[in-house]
N, C-alpha and C positions, 0 to 999 in steps of 0.2 A: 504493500500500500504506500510504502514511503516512497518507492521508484517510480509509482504511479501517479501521486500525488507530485514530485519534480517535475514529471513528462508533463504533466498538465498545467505547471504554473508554466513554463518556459515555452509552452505551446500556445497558451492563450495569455501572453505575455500583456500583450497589448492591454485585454481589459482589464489586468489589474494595474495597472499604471495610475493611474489614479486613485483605488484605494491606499494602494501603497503612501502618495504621495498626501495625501490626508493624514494618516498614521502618523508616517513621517513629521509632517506641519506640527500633530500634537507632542509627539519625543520632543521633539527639537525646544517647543515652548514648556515644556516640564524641566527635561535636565537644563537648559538654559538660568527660567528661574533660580533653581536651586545651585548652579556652579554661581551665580549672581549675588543672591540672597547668603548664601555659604563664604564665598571669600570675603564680602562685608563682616560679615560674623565670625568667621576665623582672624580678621587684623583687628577688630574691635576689642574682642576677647585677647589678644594678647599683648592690650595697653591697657588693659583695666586694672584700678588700682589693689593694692592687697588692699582685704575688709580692715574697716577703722571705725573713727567716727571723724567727723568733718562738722566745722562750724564757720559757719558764714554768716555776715551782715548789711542789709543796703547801704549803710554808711560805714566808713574805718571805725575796728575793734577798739573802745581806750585801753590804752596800757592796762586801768584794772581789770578789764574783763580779759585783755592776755593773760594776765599774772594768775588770774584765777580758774581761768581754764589749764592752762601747761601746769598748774599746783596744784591741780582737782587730785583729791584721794582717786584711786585707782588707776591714773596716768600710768602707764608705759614707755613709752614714748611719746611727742610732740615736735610737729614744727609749724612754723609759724610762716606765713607766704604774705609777699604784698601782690597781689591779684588782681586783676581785673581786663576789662573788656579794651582789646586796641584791636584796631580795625588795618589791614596794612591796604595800601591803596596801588596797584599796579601803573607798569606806564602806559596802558591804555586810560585811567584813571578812573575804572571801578576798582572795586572792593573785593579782595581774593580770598576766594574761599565761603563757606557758607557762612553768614553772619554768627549765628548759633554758635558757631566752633571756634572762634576769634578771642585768642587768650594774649593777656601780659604779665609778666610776674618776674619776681627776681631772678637772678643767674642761679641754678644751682649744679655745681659742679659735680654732684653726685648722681645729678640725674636727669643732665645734659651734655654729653661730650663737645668740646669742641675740636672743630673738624677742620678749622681754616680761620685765619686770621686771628684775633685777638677780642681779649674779651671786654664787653663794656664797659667805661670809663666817664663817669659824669652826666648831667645831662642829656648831652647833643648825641650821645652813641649809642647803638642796638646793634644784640645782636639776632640775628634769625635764625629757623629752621632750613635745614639746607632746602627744603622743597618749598616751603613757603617762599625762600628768596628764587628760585629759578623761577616759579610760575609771577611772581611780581616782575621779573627782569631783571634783580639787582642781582649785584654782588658787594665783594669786600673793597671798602673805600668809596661805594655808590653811597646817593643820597635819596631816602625813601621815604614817601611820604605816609603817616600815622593820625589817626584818628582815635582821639583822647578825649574821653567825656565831653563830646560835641566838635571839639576843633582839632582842627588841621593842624598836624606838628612838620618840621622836616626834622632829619634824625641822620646820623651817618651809618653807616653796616659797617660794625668794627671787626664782626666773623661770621662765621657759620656755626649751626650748631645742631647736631646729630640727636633727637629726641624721642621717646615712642609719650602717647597719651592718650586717652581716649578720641580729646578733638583733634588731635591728627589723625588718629584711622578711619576720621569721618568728614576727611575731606577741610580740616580747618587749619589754621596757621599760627604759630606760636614764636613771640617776642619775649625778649628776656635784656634787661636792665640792669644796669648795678644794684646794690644794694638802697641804696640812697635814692636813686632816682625811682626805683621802684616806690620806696616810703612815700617820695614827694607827691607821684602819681596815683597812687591806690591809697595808701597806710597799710597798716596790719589788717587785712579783710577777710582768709584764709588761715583756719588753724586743723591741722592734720593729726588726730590721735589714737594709737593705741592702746588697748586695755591692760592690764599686770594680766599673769599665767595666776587661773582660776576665776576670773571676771569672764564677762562677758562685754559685746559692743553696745549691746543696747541697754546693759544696765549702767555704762559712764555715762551714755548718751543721756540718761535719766536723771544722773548723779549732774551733767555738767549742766543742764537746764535748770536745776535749783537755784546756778550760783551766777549763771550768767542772765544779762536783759534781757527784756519780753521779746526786741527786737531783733536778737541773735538766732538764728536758725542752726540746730542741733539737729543731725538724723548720721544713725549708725550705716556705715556705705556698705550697699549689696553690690558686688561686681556682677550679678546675675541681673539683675535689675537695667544696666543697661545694653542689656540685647532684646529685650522686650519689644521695643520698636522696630529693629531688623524682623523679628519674627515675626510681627503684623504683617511687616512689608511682605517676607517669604509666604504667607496664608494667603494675601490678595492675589500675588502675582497665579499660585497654584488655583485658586477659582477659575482664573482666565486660563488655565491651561487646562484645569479639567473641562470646563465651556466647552475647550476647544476638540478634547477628547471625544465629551459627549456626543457633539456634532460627528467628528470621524465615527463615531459606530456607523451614523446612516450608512455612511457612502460604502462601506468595509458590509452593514447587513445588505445593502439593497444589492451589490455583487455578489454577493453570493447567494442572494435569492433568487435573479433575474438566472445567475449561472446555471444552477441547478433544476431549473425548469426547463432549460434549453439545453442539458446534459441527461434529459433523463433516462432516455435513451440508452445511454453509456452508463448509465446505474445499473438499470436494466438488465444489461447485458453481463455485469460484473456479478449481480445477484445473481444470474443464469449460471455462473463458472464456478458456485461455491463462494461466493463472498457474503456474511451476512448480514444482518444491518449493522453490525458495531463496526466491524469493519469498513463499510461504507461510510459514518460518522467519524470512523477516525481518518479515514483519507480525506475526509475535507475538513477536518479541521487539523488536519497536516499542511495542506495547500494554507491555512491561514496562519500556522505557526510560521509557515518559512517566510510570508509575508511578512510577518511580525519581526522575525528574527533579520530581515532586508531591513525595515524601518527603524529597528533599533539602532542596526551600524551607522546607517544614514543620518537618523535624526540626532544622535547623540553628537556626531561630527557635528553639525547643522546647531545643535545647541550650544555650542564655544560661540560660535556667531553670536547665538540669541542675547546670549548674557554680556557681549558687547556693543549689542544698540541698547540694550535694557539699562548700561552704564550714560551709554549718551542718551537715552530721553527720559533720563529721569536726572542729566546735571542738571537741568534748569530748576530742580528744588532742592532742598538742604538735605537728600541723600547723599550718600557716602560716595564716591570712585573706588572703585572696586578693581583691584588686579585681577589680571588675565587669568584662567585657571584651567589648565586642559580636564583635569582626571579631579574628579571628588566622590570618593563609594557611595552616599546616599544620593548622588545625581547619576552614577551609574546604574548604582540597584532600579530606582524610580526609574528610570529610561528602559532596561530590561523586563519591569513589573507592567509597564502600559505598552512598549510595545508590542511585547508576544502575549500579555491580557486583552488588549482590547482589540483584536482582529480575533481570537480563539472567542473570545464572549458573543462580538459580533455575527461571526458564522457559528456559531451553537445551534439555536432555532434552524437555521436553513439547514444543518447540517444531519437536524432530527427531521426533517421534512423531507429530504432523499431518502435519507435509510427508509421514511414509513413507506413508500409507495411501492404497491406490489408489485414484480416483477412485468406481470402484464398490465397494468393501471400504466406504469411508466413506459409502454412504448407510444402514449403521446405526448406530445411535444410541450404541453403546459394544463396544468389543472386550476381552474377559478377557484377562489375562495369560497366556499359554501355560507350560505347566508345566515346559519347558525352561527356558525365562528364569529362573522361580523357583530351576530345581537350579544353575542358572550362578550364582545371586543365592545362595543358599545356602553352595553349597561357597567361594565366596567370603568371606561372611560367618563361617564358623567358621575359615577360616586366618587370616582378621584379629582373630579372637576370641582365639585359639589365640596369635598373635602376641603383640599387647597383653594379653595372660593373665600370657606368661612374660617379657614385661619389667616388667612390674608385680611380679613376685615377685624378678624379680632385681633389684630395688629394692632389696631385702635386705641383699646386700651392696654395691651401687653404688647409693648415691641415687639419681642423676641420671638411672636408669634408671625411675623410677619417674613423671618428666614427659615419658619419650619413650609408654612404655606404656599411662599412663592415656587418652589421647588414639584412640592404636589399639583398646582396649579399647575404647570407649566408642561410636567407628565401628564394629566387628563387633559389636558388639550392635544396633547402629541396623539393618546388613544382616541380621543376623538374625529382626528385628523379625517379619517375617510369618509365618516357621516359628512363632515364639512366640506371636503370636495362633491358627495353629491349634492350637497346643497348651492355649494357655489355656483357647480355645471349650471341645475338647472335657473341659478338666477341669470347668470352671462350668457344662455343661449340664445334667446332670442336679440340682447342688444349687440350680439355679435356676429350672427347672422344678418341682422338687417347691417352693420358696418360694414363687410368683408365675405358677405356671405356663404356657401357653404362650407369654405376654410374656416371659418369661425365656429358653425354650426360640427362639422366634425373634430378640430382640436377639443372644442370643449366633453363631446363624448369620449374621445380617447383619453383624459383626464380622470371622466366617470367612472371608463369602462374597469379599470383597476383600480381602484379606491388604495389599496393598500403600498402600492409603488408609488400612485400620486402623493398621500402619506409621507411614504420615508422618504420623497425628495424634498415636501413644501417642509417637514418637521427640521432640517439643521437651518433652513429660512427664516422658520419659527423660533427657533431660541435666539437665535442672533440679535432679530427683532425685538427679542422681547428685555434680553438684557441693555440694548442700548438706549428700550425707552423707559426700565426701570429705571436706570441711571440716568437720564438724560431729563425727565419729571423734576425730580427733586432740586438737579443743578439749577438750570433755568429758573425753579422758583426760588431757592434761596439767591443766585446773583440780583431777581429781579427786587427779591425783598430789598438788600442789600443795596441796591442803588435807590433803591425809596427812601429806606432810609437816610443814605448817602446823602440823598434831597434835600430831605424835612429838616436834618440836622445839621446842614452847614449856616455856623454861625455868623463868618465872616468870607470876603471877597477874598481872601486870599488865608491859607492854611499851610502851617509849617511841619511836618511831623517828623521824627524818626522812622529808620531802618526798623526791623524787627531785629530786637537786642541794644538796640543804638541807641545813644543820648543825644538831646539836645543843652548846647553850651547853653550858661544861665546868664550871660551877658548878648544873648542874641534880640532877644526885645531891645534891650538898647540902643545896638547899631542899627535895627531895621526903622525904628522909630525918627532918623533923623534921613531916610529916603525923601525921593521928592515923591506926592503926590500920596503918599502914605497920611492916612488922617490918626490912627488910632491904632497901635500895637498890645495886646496882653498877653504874657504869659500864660496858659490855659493847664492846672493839674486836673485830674479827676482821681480819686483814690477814697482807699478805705482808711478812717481814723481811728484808733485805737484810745478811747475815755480813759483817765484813772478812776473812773468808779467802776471800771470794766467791762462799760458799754458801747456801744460804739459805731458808727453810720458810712455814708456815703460825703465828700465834701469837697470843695472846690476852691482851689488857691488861683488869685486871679487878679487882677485891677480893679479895681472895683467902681470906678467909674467910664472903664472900656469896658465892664461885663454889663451893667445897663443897658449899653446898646447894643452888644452884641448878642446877646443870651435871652431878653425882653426881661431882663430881671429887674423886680419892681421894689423898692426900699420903702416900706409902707410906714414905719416907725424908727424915728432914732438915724443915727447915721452913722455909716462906715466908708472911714476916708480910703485914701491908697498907700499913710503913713504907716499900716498896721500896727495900728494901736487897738483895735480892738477885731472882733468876729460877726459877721450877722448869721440870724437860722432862723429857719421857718419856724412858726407859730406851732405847729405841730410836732415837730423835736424840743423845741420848749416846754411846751405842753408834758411830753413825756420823759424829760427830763429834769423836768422841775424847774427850769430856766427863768429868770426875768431878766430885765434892760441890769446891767451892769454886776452880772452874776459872772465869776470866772471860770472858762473851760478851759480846760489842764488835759491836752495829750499829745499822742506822738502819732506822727506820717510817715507812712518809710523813713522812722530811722529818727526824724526830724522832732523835736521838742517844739511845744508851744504853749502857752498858761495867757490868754487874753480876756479882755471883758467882752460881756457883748453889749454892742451898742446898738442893731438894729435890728429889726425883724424883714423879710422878704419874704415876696410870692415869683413865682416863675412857671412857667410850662411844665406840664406831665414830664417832657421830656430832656428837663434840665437835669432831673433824678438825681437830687444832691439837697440834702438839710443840713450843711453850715455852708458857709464863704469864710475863708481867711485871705487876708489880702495879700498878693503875692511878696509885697516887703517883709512882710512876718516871718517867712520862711523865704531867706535869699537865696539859700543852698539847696534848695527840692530841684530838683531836675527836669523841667517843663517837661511834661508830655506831649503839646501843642504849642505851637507861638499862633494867635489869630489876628491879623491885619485887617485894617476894613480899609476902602481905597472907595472910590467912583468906581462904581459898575461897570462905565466903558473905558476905564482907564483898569481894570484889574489884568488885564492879558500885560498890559504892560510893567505894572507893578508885578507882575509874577516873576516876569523875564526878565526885572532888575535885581528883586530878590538872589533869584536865584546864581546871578555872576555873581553880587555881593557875598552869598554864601559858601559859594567854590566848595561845595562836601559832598562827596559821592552815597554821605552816610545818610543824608538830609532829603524829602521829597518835599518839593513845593507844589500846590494844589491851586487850583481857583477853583471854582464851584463846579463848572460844566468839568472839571480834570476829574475830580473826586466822584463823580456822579457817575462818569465812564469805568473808573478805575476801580468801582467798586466791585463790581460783579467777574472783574476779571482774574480770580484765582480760581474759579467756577470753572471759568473757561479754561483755564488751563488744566485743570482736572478733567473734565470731559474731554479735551484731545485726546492727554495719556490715556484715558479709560477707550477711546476709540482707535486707538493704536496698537490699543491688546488685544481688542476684539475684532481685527482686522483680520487676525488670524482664522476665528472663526469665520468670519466674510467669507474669506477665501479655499475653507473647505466648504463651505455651504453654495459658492460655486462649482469646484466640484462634484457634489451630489450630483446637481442640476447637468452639468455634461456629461457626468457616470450613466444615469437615467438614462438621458434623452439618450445616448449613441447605442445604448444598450438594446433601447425600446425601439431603433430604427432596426436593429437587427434584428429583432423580435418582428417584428412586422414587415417583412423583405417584401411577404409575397401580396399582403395589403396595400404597400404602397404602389408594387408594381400594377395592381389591379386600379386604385387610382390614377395612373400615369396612362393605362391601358382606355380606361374611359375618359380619357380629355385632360387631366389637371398635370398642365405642364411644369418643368422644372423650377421657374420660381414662386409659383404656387405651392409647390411641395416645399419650399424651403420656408415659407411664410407661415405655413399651417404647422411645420416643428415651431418656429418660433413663437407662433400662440399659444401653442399649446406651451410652450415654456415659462411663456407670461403669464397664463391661468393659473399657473402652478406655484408661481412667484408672488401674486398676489394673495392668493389659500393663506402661504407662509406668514405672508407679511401683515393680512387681517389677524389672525391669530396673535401672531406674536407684541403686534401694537395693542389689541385689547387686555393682552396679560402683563405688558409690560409695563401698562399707565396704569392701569388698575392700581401694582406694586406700586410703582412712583406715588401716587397719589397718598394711598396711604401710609408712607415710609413720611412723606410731606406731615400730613396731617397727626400721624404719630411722635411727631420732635417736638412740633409743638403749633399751639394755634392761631398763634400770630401770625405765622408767614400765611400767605394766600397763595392757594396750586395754581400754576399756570402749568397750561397746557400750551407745547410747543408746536403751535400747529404745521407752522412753514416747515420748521426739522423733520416733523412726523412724515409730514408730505414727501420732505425730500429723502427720507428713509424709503420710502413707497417708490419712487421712482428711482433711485438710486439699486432699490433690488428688482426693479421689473429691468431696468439697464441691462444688471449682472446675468440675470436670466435668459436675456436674448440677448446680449452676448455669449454666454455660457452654450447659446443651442447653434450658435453660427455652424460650427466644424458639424453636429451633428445633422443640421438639417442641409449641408452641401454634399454631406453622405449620402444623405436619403435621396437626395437630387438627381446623383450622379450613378445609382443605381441601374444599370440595366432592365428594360422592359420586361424584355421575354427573359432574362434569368431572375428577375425576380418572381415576375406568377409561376415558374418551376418551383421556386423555392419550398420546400417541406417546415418554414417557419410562418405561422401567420404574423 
């Protein structure tokens, strides 16, 4: 059977080239993943720090709280780091590397080599990481430019320095200072501790929170903790690779379905010579292991590839760069487990469907599905429908219901599939006889006439559909939300913000304020305040006479200058706080102390969401999270574009209204690419279905088409009528799968939360629709120039109908 099973795959070569190359498509996006996902995880994992405990502050540590952390009973060791965020700036003049990953801290010769040059000296000098400095351009003796809580520094490169750390295995860069200049720039911010032998991490962790501020951050470091997010990343990527599996079964079932009705013959005759049915089941799912076993070699090669465009279309976010990795056992095993799994899975059913037919049953050339099968296959398909319906809606109130359903959903539509082609047939028949006439009227019968191949080609059409309008629901309405909002809430003509991780300098209101045509500049916090009665709200450090007009905030009692001398709060935080006119509030802001009277009371918009104001002079050292300018309306494009030369920081965005309002929605957008660049893959086996089918089903039909050709319907009518029939079949997929896939969207919407409003994509949905009737009649071009090209009189000979 195995000789037989070779003679057969290398005989009928041709049609399996396609499933092949489907299988393939899936290896390739599984081990890919995983050599991806894996070399991130293996350089990550081998910069992670030993377990300690670690203490950090938004402002520099005082001396006491060093002195009393490195003095805590059950210290082990201690050290003490000046730290913090420097941004290195390339000589293209962005910002290298992913924001998130951008460290500065003292030199430490223990646990930095240097590798070239000489070490820092004073202010003016740094030194870098040998990789940080080649992707900036510099070298030793260059001058590079730094980004220091807000501002632009230049700096000289006094060496190079050899480092492992976690934000270097994730793509980040790392600066390193003398001692001194590090203090100047951070302080003490960074304290590193281990426990004595018989403590534990989380019991000093406990011990040093007694003795240090509220505002000090104390957590015991799990090294395991940060692979977490690599492993997200590895689960998503493998969704889209199993998508893209699932899809390959069609193409991998519908050959060996189509095969074996058109071999049956050759069954037949094997059962005639002493073959019995296992025998026969195992030679065909011999033909699909060696399949499998082609695909595996192929796709695994093919998957090196994968896992280097999965490196470049995910640089544009603050994933890691990932080195090359030929060979990793759980992307080999995984590539070995789906390829020779899912061609053996796939031809199972067909391969129990040869062996049953009797010897003499099998000397015709195809058997219909009996209309039993189909109500067994039905009533089945709508309790699965039915199932995954109502866990999808109870998503509603249970999320997590909404990933057990989608799935079930998504199968009873697949079992549904053929009741919905005869339904579709009979709705497209008449408007497509009267378009194109009886080319219309017979592709859409030869659709009908096999419910179950129509089926397994619209169903990999079908999921494709359906995940990219699961995903594609939710985007659209959170960017749309997201720009409404973006609307409602710009306060001022022109808006200053930070990078993500990035500061803005606290002498920037200043300079921007003596611009020409600039009327009004504020400093803009928003943050949580920390009471010493232990309570404590939402509040806003600001001008207080540019927040008037920029915020509609209304000072209805008392008043509060821009000297900070005192605090205003709404009626209702007074209320619940026992508050009157010149009662003192005592707390801290990130870090920041402050004990003021209050002096007036305010009202504002829902959507100011803040009960107190302190005026931004009260706290000189808070770190604006916003600078807001108000300009002339038709002078803001112009005040944006003086801004922003005056601000020369690649670390800084400058906004005007109509910026912010575009810009809001667009990290949406760039999530929906990637997620359309993973599922491209599916695309493009669910293409192949559709040419597997059709050139299969012109063979299948030699002597039908010759009999058409016989009574009039010349060769580009014959090529027109595969192509309908391809588009009827592409549409099936693509009704289906857009109903399952908003449905998902919607309630995945509606489960996050009920503020946002579903918008339904309609243009996308559209061009998802013609976009797969495209793929479809392209996909039928090669087979319906087959059918064209057919001979008359050798196909009505043919013993195929």
């Amino acid at each position: 059977m195995l000789r037989t099973a070779l003679r057969s795959v290398l005989e009928r070569r041709s049609r399996f080239v396609l499933p092949l190359i489907a299988v393939v498509l899936g290896v390739a996006l599984t081990s890919g993943a995983l050599l991806y996902t894996g070399s991130i995880r293996a350089q990550v994992a081998a910069a992670l720090p030993d377990p300690g405990v670690e203490v950090t502050a938004p402002v520099p540590l005082p001396e006491e709280a060093v002195r009393a952390a490195t003095g805590a009973e059950g210290v082990a060791t201690s050290k003490v780091y000046s730290y913090g965020r420097v941004f290195v700036v390339g000589r293209d003049g962005a910002v290298v590397g992913p924001p998130g990953a951008a460290i500065g801290l003292n030199r430490e010769p223990d646990e930095q080599e240097l590798v070239a040059g000489a070490e820092p000296s004073g202010a003016d000098q740094v030194a870098l990481e040998e990789g940080t400095a080649r992707r900036a351009g510099v070298g030793v003796g260059d001058r590079v430019e730094l980004v220091v809580a807000g501002t632009v520094r230049e700096h000289t490169v006094s060496g190079l320095l050899k480092a492992v750390s976690p934000e270097l295995a994730v793509g980040g860069t790392l600066t390193a200072f003398d001692r001194g200049a590090a203090r100047t720039l951070f302080g003490d911010s960074r304290i590193v501790l281990t426990a004595q032998p018989g403590s534990t991490n989380e019991a000093l962790a406990a011990a040093l929170r007694e003795v240090l501020p509220d505002d000090a951050y104390v957590q015991a470091v799990d090294p395991g903790s940060a692979l977490s997010d690599n492993d997200k990343l590895a689960t998503i990527l493998l969704v889209f690779a199993g998508t893209a599996l699932f899809v390959s079964i069609f193409v991998v079932a519908n050959t060996f379905t189509m095969l074996s009705a058109a071999r049956a013959r050759e069954h037949a005759l094997l059962r005639a010579v002493g073959a019995d049915r296992s025998r026969i089941t195992r030679g065909v799912l011999a033909e699909a292991l060696l399949i499998g076993l082609a695909a595996t070699v192929i796709g695994y090669a093919l998957g090196v590839g994968v896992s280097v465009l999965l490196d470049a279309l995910f640089a544009v976010t603050e994933v890691a760069t990932a080195p090359l990795v030929l060979l990793a056992p759980d992307a080999l095993l995984a590539a070995l487990a789906v390829g020779l799994g899912v061609p053996v899975i796939a031809a199972w059913v067909p391969a129990r469907r040869a062996a049953a037919i009797p010897p003499i049953a099998a000397l015709r050339t195809s058997l219909p599905p009996t209309a039993k099968s189909l109500r067994r296959r039905n009533t089945a398909g709508a309790l699965i429908t039915a199932a995954g319906a109502a866990a999808v809606l109870g998503g509603l109130r249970h999320q997590d219901l909404v990933y057990l359903g989608a799935p079930l959903l998504v199968i009873g539509l697949l079992v549904l599939t053929p009741l919905a082609a005869s339904g579709l047939g009979a709705v497209l028949r008449r408007p497509l006889t009267a378009l194109v006439g009886v080319r219309g009227k017979l592709a859409v019968e030869n659709a009908r006439r096999n419910p179950r191949r129509t089926a397994s080609t619209a169903g990999p059409l079908m999921v494709c559909l359906a995940v990219c309008a699961a995903v594609t629901v939710p985007a659209v309405s959170l960017g749309a939300s997201s720009a409404e909002e973006a609307a409602a809430n710009r306060m001022a003509e022109v808006t200053i913000t930070p990078i993500a991780y990035a500061e803005l300098a606290t002498d920037l209101p200043e300079r921007l304020a003596a611009l020409p045509d600039v009327r009004a500049v504020t400093a803009y916090t928003r943050s949580y305040v920390e009471l010493d009665n232990g309570d404590g709200g939402v509040f806003v450090a600001a001008t207080p006479s540019v927040l008037a007009d920029v915020a509609d905030v209304e000072f209805t009692e008392g008043e509060l200058t821009d000297a900070g001398t005192g605090v205003a709060v709404t009626r209702e935080q007074a209320r619940r706080q026992g508050w009157e006119l010149g009662t003192t509030v005592t707390g801290s802001a990130r870090g920041h102390r402050f004990s003021l009277p209050v002096t007036a009371f305010f009202e504002a918009p829902e959507k100011f969401d803040a009960g107190i104001v302190v005026p931004a002079a009260a706290l000189p050292d808070l770190t604006p999270y916003e600078v807001l300018v108000r300009a002339d309306p038709d002078r803001a494009d112009a005040v944006r574009d003086r801004i922003k030369s005056t601000v020369d920081n690649p670390t800084v965005v400058v906004h005007s209204q109509a910026d912010a309002v575009a810009e809001a929605g667009q990290q949406y957008a760039l999530f929906l690419r990637i997620l359309y660049a993973l599922l491209s893959v599916s695309g493009l086996i669910g293409a192949l279905a559709v040419v597997n089918t059709m050139t299969m089903s012109v063979l299948e039909r030699t002597r039908e088409i010759g009999l058409l050709r016989a009574v009039g319907l010349d060769r580009s009518r014959v090529r027109s009528l595969v192509r309908i029939e391809s588009g009827v079949i592409a549409l099936l997929g693509a009704g289906l799968g857009l109903l399952a896939g908003c449905l998902v969207g919607v309630v995945v919407v509606r489960s996050q939360t009920s503020a946002v409003e579903v918008v339904l994509p309609w243009g996308r949905l559209a061009a998802f629709v013609l976009i797969t009737a495209a793929i479809a009649v392209l996909a039928a071009l090669l087979p319906a120039r087959r059918a064209a090209a057919l001979p008359v009189l050798d196909a009505v000979r043919s013993d195929t109908e």
